[in-house]
N, C-alpha and C positions, 0 to 999 in steps of 0.2 A: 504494500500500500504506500503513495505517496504521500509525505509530509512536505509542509510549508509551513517558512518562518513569515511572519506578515508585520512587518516594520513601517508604522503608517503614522501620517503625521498632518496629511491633509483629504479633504475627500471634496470632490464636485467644486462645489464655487462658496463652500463654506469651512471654513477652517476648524478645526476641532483640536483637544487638547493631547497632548502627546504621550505616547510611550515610556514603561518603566526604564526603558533600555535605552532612551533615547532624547539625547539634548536636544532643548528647543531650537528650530531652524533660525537664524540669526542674521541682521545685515551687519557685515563686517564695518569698523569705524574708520570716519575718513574716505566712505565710498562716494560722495559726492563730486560732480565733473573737476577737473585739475587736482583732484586728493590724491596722496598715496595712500596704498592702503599694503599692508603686511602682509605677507604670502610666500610661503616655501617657494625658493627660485625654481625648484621641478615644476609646481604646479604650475607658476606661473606661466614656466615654457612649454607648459602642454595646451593652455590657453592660446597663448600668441601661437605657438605653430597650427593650430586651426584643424588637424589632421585627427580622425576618432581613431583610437586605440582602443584593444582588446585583449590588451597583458592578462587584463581580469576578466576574463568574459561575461556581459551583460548584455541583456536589451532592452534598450530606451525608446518607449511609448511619449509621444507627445500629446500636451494636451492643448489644443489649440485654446483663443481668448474665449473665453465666455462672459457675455453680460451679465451680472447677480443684481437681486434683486434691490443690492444695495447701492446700486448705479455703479461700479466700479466691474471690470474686466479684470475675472481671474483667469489664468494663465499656470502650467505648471507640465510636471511629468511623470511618468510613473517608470519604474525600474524592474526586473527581476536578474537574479543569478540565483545558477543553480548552486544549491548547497551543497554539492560535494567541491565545489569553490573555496567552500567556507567551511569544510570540516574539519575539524583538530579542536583544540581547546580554544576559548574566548578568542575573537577574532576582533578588530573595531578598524569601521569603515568611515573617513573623512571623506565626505561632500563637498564640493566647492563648485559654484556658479557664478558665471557673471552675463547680466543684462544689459545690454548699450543698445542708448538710441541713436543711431549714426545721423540725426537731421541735428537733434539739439546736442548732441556728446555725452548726455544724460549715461553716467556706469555707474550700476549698483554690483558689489558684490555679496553674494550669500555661503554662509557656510553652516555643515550638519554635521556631529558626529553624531553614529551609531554604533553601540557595542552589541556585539552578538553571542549566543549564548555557545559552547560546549555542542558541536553535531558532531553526532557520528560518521564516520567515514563510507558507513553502508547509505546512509539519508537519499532519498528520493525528492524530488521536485525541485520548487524554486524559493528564492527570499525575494519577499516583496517591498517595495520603496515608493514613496510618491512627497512630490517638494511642490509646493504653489508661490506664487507672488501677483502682483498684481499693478496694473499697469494703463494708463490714459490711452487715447486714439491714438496710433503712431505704428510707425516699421521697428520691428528690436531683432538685434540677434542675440543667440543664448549661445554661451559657452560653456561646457557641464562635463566635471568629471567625479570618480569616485577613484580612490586608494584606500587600498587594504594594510596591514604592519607589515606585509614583505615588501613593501613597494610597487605591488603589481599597479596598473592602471584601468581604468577602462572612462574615454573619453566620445563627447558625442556635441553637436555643432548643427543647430536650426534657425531657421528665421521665422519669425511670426508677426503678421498684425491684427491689430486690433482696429476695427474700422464698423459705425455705425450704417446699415443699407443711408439710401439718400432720403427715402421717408422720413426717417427718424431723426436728421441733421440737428433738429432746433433742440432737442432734448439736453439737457445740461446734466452733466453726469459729476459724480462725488470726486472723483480725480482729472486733471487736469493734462492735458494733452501731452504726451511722452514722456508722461512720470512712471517712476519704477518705484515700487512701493511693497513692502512683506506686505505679508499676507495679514489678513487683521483678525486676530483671534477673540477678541475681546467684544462681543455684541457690544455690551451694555456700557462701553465708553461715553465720557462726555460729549455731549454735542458744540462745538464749535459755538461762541456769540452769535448770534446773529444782527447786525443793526435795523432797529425796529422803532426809526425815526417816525412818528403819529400813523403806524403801525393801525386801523383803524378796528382789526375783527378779535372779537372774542369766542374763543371756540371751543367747544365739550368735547375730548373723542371717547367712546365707549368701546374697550379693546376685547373680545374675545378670545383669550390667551388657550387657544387649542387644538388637537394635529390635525392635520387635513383629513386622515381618514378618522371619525370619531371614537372607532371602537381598539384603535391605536393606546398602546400603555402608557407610550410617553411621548412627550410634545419635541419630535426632534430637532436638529439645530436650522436646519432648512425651513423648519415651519416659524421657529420663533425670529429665523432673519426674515424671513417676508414680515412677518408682522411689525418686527422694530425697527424695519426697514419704511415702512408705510407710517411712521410715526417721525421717523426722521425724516422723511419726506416733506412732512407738514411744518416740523419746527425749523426745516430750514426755508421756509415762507415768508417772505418778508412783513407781508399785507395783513398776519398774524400776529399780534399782539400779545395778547393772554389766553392760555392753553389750562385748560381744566380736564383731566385724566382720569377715567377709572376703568381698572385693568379687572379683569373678572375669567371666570370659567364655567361655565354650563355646567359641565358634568359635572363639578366638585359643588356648583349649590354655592357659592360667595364669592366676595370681594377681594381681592387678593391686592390691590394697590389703589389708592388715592391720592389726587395733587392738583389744589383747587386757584386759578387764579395768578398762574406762573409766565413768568418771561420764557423759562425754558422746561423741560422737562427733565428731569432728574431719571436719566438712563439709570445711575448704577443702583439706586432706589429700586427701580424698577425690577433688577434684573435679581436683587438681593430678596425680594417679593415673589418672584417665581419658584424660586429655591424652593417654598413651601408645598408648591404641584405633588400631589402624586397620586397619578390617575390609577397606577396600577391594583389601589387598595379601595374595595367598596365600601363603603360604610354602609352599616345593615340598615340603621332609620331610614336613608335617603330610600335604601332599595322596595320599604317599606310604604313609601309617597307615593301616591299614583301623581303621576304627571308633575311630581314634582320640578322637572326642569323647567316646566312651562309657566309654574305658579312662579319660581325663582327670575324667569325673565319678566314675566306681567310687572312683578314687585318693583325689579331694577328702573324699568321703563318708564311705571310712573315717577316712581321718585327722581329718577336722575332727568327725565324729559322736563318735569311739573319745575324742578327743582332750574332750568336751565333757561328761566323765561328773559334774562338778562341778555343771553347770549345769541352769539348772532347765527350757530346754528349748532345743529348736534349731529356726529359725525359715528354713527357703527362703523366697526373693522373686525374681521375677523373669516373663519373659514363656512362651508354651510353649516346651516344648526337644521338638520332635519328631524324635528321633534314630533314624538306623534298627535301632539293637540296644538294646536294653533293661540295664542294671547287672544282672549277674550274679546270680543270688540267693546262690549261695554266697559270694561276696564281701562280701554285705550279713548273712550271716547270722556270719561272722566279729564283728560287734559284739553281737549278740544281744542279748541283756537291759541291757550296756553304756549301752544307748541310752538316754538322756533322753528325755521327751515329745517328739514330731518335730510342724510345723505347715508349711503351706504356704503363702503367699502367691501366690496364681497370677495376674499382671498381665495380662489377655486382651482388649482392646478388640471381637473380633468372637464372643464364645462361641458364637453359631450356627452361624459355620464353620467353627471348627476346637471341636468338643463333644466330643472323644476325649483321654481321659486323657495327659499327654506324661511322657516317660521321669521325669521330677522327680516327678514327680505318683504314678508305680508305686514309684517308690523309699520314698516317704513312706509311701505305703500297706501297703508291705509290713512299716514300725514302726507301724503302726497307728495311724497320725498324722490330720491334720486339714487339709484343703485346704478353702482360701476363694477364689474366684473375683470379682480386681477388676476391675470394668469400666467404676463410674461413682465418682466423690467419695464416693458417699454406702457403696458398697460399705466402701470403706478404712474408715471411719470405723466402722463397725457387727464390720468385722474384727478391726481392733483391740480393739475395746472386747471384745468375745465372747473373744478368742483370749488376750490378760492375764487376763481374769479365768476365765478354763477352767485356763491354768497355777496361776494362786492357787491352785483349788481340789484339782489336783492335788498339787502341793507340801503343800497341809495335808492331803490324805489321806496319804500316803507318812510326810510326819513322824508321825501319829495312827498307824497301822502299825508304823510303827516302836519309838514307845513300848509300845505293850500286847504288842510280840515280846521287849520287855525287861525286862517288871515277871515 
């Protein structure tokens, strides 16, 4: 039977935390254009000579740019060598890459060790590797190699760009044209200031913190970058002012984060708040409730909609919620004119098979609100943009009404 060592440190377009066996992937210091930057003179001349080598024998899978949902183009590679490469006692393998953008001179370099454990000399298959970084609109070439303690080599040399179709040119993206940038491990990082000079909207968003498939045990990193992706989206809004928050989850029956009245949104709050999720455990009362998920959104709704009449609109986000009761209407009709403008963010990665409106989705409908359906990067970004500036215009109709009911 085949064995495989599986040494993984990135996955898809989302970064994830690393191996016992393996130091964090690293931009070396001083990598910025005219830097020196330190580096074993072998390495380096296996760089500059441009030529792949197979002292160590490997194959290198490339991973072409991918747009994420966090506006930013991931980029990266995946690796194997067979393990009888690597049999004998502990082994450790130095990574070294570098990215240049030959328009701007933009060079980052990156570096990885990995320690390997004790294989056998009988071992079957391969060891697995994969490196990401990330990167603006632009041509880059990669230069990538790995070395073993005997000195073996194995080196490999591609070019890649990153480049939005012509549709999508006006979309403004989180990194900046021919930047080379690690990978960002950290969701729940600060958000950047924004300048929000008479800034004029104030906005509720109500997050639905849950996996896209709902009978899924845990919310994976994919699901929570769209959603604090679609959150960042909004705070880096200008026309946003004050941003009122409340993060919640269906299945689990409650609130899981609040933040009422803010310039910005408090990510690492947020992300320290999730921490308490854990789908894969039932609680017997909930399972007890009949329709309990439905009474738990009826509840949210009024309170946070009744509760939002200041503001200039209330914003659901999250994935479908296909519940089997529907929110009351009489319950919804309780806020009535109440309501601010209501909008949907609806997170739905398969629209084809599930194309039937979900209980969040009737609710909104029934304030005669506005559902966007996000399924690709490019979606959020055109939501956003449309969804602020539909609030703007309503805000000035309402004030414009309001003056000529006064004169």
């Amino acid at each position: 039977m085949k064995s495989r060592i599986l040494i993984r440190f990135s996955v898809g377009a989302v970064c994830v935390a690393t191996a016992a066996n393996l130091h964090a992937q690293v931009v070396l210091s001083g990598s910025g254009p005219g830097s020196m930057v330190r580096i074993f003179h072998t390495d380096m001349a296996v760089l500059e000579a441009g030529e792949p080598r197979k002292d160590l024998p490997c194959e290198v899978t490339i991973n072409k740019p991918i747009l994420g949902f966090d506006l930013r183009f991931h980029a990266g590679y995946e690796v194997t060598i067979p393990m009888r490469e690597l049999a004998g006692t502990e082994n450790l393998l130095n990574i070294l890459f570098r990215v240049t953008n030959p328009e701007t001179h933009e060079v980052r370099h990156f570096s990885q060790r990995v320690r390997v454990p004790s294989i056998s000399e009988e071992a079957n298959g391969d060891a697995w590797m994969a490196g990401s970084f990330d990167v603006g609109q632009g041509h880059y070439k990669v230069a990538w190699l790995v070395r073993d303690r005997t000195e073996r080599v194995c080196s490999s040399f591609w070019d890649i760009d990153a480049e939005l179709p012509p549709k999508d040119r006006e979309m403004e993206l989180a990194i900046a044209n021919g930047a080379i940038l690690a990978c960002d491990r950290e969701q729940f990082r600060d958000e950047p200031r924004v300048r929000r000079d008479n800034a004029p909207l104030n906005v509720k968003v109500l997050v639905n913190f849950a996996p896209q498939k709902s009978n899924a045990a845990t919310l994976r990193p994919l699901d929570t970058s769209a959603l604090v992706s679609i959150l960042r989206s909004l705070s880096r809004d200008p026309r946003i002012g004050k941003f009122s928050l409340v993060a919640f989850n269906l299945q689990e029956q409650r609130v899981l984060f609040r933040q009422h009245d803010s310039e910005i949104i408090d990510f690492p709050a947020l992300g320290d708040a999730l921490g308490s999720l854990s789908l894969a455990t039932v609680d017997v009362q909930r399972l007890a409730q009949k329709n309990g998920e439905t009474a738990f959104l009826a509840g949210l709704i009024q309170k946070e909609v009744k509760d939002a009449q200041q503001a200039d609109a209330v914003v659901f986000a999250g994935p479908k919620a296909m519940l089997e009761e529907n929110v009351p209407a009489d319950s919804l009709k309780e806020i009535g004119e109440l309501a601010p403008p209501v909008f949907y963010m609806n997170y739905n990665l398969y629209p084809q098979s599930v194309p039937w409106t979900d209980t969040i989705g009737k609710a909104v409908r029934f304030f005669r609100g506005y559902e966007y359906t996000i399924t690709r990067p490019r979606d959020l970004w055109y939501a956003v943009s449309e969804m602020v500036t539909r609030i703007v215009k309503l805000k000035q109709g309402r004030q414009s009404g309001t003056s000529s009911s006064s004169e």
